[in-house]
C-alpha atoms as a printed R data frame, in Angstrom:
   type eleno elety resid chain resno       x       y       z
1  ATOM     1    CA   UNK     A     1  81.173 103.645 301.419
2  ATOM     2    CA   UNK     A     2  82.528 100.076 302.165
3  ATOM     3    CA   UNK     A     3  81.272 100.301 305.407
4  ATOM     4    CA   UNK     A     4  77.725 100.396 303.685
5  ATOM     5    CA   UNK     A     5  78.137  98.116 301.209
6  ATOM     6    CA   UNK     A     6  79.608  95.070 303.678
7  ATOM     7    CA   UNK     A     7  76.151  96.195 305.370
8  ATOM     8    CA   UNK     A     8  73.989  95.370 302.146
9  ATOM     9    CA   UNK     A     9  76.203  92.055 301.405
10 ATOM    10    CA   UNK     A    10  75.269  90.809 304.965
11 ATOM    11    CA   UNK     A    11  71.560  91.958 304.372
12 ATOM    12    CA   UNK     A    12  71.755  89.737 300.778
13 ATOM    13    CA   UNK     A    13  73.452  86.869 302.645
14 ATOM    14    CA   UNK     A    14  70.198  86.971 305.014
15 ATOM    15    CA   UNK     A    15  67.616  87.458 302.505
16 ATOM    16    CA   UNK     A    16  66.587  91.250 303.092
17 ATOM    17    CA   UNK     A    17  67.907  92.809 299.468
18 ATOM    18    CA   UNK     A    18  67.610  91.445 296.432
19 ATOM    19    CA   UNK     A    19  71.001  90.742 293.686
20 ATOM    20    CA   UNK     A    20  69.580  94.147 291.921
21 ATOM    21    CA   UNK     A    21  70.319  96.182 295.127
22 ATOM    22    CA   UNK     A    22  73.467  94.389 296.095
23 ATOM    23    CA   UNK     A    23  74.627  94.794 292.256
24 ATOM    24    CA   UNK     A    24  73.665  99.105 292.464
25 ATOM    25    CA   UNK     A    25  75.672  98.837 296.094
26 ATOM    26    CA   UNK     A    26  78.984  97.362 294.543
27 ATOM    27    CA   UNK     A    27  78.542  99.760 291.201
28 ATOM    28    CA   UNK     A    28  78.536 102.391 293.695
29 ATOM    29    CA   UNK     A    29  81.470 101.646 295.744
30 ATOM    30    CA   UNK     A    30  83.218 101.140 292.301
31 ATOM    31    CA   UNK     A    31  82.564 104.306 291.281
32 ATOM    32    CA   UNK     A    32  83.947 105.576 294.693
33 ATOM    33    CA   UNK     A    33  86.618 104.132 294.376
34 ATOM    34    CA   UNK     A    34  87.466 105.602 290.767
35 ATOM    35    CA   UNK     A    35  86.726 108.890 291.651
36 ATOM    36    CA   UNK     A    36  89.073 108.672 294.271
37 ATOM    37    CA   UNK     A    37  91.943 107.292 291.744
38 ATOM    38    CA   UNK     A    38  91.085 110.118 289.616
39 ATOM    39    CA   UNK     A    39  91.094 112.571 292.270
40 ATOM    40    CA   UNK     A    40  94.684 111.410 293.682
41 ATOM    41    CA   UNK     A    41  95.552 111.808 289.780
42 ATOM    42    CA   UNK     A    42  94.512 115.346 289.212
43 ATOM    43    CA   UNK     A    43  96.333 116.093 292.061
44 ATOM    44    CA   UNK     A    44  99.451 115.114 291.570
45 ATOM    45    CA   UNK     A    45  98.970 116.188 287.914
46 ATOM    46    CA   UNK     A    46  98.400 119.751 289.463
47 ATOM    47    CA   UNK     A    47 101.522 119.286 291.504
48 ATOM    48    CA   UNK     A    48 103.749 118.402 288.932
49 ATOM    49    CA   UNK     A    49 102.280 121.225 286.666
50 ATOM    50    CA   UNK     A    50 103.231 123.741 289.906
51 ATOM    51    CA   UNK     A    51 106.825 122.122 289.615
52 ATOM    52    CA   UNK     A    52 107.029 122.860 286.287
53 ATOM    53    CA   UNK     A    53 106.395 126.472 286.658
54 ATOM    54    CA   UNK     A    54 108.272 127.031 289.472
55 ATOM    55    CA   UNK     A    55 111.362 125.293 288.108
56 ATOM    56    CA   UNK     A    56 110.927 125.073 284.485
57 ATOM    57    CA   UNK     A    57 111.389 121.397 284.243
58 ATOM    58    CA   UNK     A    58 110.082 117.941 284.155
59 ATOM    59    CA   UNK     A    59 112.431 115.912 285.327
60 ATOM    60    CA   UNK     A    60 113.744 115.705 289.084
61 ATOM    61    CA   UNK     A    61 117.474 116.770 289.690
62 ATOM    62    CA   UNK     A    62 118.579 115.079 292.889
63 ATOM    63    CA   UNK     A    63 121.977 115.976 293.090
């Protein structure tokens, strides 16, 4: 997705998209990049919810 969107900033900086399409390019990489964050966050949400049933606890004992 950044790969495409560098792509459509170079074809703004030369004149072949206009600030509309550049704008709808960077909204989408945003969003990308939040449904990755929230991705990575279910997960270890999921994880830690695993954790919890397997030991019955929150909190990590490292002794």
């Amino acid at each position: 997705m950044e790969i495409a969107h560098q792509v459509n900033q170079r074809k703004y900086q030369e004149g072949l998209i206009s600030a509309v399409e550049l704008s709808t390019s960077s909204n989408r990489l945003l969003q990308a990049r939040v449904e990755e964050v929230n991705a990575q966050l279910k997960f270890y949400l999921k994880n830690r919810l695993v954790e919890y049933y397997q030991t019955g606890s929150f909190i990590y004992d490292y002794n």
